[in-house]
N, C-alpha and C positions, 0 to 999 in steps of 0.2 A: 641671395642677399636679403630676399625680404623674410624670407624664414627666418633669420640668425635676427631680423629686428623682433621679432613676437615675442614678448614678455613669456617668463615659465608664469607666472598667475594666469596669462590669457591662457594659455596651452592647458593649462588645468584645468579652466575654466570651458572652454568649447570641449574638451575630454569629457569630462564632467557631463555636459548638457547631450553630447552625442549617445553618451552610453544609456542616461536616463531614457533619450529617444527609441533607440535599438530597444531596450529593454519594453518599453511603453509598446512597441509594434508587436513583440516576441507576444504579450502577454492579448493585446487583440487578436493575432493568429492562433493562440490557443482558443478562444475564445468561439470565432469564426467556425473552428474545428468542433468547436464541440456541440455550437449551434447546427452543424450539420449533420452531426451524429443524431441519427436518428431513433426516435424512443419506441421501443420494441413494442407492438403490441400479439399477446402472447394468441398463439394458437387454441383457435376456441372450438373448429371442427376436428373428429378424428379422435384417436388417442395417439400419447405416445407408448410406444415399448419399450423402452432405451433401460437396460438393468444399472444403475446407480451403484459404487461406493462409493459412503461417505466416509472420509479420515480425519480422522482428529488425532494429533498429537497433544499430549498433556502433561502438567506437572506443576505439581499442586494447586490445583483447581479446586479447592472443597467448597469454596463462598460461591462458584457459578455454574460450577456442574452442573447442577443440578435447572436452573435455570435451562439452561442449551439443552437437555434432556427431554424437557417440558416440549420447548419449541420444535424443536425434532417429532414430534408425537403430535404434533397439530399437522404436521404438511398434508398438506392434499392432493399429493402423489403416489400412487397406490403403494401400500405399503409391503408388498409381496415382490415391488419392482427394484425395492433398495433398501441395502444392509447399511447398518454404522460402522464402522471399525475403529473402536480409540485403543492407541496406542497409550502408556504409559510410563512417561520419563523420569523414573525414579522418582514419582511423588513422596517427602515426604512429608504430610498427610494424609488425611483420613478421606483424601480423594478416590483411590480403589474402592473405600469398603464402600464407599457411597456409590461406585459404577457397581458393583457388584449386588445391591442391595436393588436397586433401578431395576437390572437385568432380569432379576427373580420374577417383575411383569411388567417388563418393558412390554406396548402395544405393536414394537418394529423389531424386526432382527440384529442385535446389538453381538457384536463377540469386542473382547477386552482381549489386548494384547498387553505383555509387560513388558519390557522392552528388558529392564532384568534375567527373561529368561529365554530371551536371545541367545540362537549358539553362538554369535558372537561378542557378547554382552562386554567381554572384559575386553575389546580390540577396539573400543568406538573413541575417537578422540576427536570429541567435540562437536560433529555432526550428528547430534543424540537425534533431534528433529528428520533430519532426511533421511534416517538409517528407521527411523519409525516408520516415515512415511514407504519407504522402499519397503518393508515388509508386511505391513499393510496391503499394498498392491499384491505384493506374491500371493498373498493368503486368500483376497477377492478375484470375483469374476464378471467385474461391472466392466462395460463397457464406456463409460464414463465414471471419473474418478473426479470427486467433488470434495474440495478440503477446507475448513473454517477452524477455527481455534476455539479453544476451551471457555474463553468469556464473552463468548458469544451468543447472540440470541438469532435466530433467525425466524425471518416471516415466511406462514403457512404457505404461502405458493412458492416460495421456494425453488425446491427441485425441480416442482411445474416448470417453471418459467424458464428455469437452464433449459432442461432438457429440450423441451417447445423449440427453444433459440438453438440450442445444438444440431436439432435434426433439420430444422428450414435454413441454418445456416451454413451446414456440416463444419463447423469451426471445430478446428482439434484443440483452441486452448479458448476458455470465454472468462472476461477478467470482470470483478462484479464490482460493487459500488460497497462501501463499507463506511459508517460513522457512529460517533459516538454517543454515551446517554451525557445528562448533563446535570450530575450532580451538587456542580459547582459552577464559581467563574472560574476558577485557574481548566475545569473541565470545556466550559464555552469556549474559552482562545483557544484550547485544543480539538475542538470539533471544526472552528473556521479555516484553523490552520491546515488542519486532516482533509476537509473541504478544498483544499487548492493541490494539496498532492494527489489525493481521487482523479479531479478532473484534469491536472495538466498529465497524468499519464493517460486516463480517457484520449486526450484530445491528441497528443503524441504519438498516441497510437494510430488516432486516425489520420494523420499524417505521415504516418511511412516510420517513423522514430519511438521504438517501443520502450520508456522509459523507467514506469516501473506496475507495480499490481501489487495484490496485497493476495495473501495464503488465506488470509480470516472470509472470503467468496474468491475461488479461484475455482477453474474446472476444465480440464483436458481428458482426450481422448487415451483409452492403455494403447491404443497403436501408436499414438503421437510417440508418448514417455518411452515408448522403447524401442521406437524409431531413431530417438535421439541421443539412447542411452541413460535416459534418466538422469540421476543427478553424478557421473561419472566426469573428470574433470574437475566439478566443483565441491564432492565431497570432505575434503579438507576443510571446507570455512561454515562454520557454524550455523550461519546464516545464510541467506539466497535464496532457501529452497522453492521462492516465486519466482523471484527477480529471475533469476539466472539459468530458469525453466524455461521463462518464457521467451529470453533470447534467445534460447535454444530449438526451441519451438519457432519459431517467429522466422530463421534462418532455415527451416524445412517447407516450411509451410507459411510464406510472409501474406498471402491474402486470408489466410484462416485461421488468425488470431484476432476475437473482436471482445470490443467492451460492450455491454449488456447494461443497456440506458435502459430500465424498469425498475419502476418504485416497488416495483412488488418482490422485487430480489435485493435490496439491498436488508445488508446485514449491520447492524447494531451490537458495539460492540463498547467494553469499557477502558476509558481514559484512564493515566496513570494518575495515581490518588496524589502525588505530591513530586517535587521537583529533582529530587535524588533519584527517585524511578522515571521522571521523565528524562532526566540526563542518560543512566543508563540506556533505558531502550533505544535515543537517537542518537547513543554511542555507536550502538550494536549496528542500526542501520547505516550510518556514514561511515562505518570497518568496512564495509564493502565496495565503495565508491571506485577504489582505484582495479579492481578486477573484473569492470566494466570491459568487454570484447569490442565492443562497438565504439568507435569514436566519434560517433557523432552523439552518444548518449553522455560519453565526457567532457563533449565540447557544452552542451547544457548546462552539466552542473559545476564547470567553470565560468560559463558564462553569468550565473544567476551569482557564484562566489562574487563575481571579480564585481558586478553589478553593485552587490550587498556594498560592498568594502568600499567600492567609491564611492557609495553614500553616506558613511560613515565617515570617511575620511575630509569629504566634503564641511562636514559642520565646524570641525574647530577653525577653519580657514577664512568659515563666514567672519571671524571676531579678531583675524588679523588683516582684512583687505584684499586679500587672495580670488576668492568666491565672489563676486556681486552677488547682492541679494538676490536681482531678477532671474538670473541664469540659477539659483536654487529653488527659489520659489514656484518656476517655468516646470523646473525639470521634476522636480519630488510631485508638483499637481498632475504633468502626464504622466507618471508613474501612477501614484494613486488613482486615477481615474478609469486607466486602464484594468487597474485592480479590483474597484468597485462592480467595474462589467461584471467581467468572469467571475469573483466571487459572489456575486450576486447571482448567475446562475445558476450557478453551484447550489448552493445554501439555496435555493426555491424545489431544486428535482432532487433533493436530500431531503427535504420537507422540514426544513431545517431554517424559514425565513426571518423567525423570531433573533437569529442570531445575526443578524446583518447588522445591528447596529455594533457589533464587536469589531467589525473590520477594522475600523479605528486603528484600536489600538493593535490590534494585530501586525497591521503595517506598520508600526512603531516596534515593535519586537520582533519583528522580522528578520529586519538587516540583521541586530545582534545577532539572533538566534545561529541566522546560516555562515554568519563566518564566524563564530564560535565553534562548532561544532566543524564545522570545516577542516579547522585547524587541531580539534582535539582529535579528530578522524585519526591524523597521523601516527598519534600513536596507539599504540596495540593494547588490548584489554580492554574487558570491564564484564561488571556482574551479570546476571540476567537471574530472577526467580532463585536466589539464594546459590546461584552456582558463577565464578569465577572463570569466566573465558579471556585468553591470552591471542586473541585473533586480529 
């Protein structure tokens, strides 16, 4: 009887303030997690011998190639212990003639693949990426397989520091830290924002709930990858070739998949120049969401959906009496607060603290952002680097 007297405003309103709650704790237990993840400090006695390939898939690369080339040729992991292997995805650009011109004295063992002259070159539908990276592997003999993208730089300790972390960990998958340069503001929001998916998969991880990792510092064992089959099952979709590795991995081997908290391994990497390439790319990454195996990885990004949307939903209500002020105000403040934490520790072991007055607004385009995209997920397609996927 007294349920049926509570006004639907109330009912919206305690909804409203419960969820901001849930949410406000969700983002301190990330938090908690990731203050407890501890920061590798790398092995200084000893050597390692651990034989390295590096994979890089590419396509059209000519503006950074060359950069990641550079960076590769500083590591200070012996250079006799690890080859590069770039794959090439139909660049067209003057991306080959410039690996090839590299090649002529590169100071590291470089071989070029073209993925063009594949013998199965004309059979690949749409997995251009994993079908690179899968021959890659066949062609190498590293005992770890380390993969980073084409606009990538990466710092001289490097490999060190995996390998170091692989063999006192024997972790058969180690997921790295990756952010962006900042050549802009539209580039700043997108390093804070890239900053909170780093670490709530960090911190997910170390939690039992392996959420997601990025390809641009990723590194697994060849026993793992073909322990698990590699990327069989998920070959059809374009994209995953982390994500859906690592839940693979992660389901063989659940205590020997770690994230790898050192400054010295993370990789820098470039933001999308403008808003038509930032839509595509977090097209391409929310096309995946629903092929998610794990339910507790979909109960998250439902959770953060449904989160976003009642916050949004929440404002036009303040300007018809619906909302009390206090229960908006209460709840958006523990929200943000909670946000401040975590991204603030984030953006300090990113070394990245100059950007913390951005959070702001970030938390203002936030909400929009995830149930925007949330909802564009649904449907199939969009571009990527001048090629047109229907996924």
């Amino acid at each position: 009887m007294y349920l049926n007297q509570i006004s639907a405003p109330l009912i919206f309103a305690y909804t409203f303030f419960i969820i901001q709650i849930l949410y406000a704790l969700f983002t301190l237990i990330l938090w908690i997690a990731w203050q407890k993840l501890p920061i590798y400090n790398p092995v200084t006695e000893g050597i390692v011998h651990t034989r390295i390939s590096v994979i890089i898939v590419v396509r059209n690369e000519e503006s950074n190639i060359i950069d990641l080339l550079n960076s590769l040729s500083h590591q200070t992991y012996p250079k006799h212990l690890f080859k590069v292997y770039i794959v090439d995805d139909f660049s067209t650009d003057a991306t080959v003639s410039l690996l090839k011109h590299f090649q002529l004295t590169s100071p590291f063992p470089l071989q070029i693949l073209e993925l063009k002259a594949h013998p199965s070159a004309e059979s690949i539908n749409g997995n251009f990426k994993k079908k690179g990276i899968e021959w890659a592997i066949s062609e190498s003999d590293g005992e770890l397989i380390v993969t980073t993208d084409g606009d990538c730089i990466v710092p001289a300790d490097w490999l060190t520091t995996i390998a170091s972390f692989q063999v006192k960990t024997n972790a058969q998958m180690i997921c790295g830290a990756v952010t962006f340069s900042e050549p802009s503001i539209f580039a700043k929001i997108q390093a804070v924002e890239f900053a909170s998916l780093i670490g709530s998969g960090a911190a997910t991880l170390q939690i039992g709930i392996p959420t997601m990792c990025n390809a641009a510092n990723l590194a697994f064992t060849r026993r793992a990858f073909i322990e698990v089959h590699g990327y069989k099952d998920t070959a059809s979709t374009a994209t995953g070739d982390d994500l859906f590795l690592m839940h693979k991995i992660y389901q063989t081997y659940p205590t020997q998949v770690h994230f790898l908290k050192q400054s010295q391994a993370i990789v820098l990497t470039q933001p999308q120049p403008n808003l038509v390439a930032f839509y595509q790319q977090r097209r391409r990454w929310a096309s995946k969401w629903h092929l998610y195996s794990d339910w507790r990885v979909s109960a998250v990004a439902v959770f953060i959906f449904m989160n976003c949307l009642s916050l949004l939903a929440s404002i036009p209500t303040l300007f018809i009496n619906i909302l009390p002020l206090i229960f908006f105000i209460t709840g958006i403040s523990l929200r943000w607060i909670s946000e401040w934490v975590l991204l603030g520790s984030l953006l300090s072991f990113l070394k990245k603290r100059h950007l913390i007055v951005w959070i702001f607004p970030v938390q203002w385009i936030y909400p929009l952002y995830v149930v925007f995209f949330g909802l564009t997920a649904q449907k199939k397609g969009y571009s990527w680097k001048g090629r047109k996927l229907d996924q």
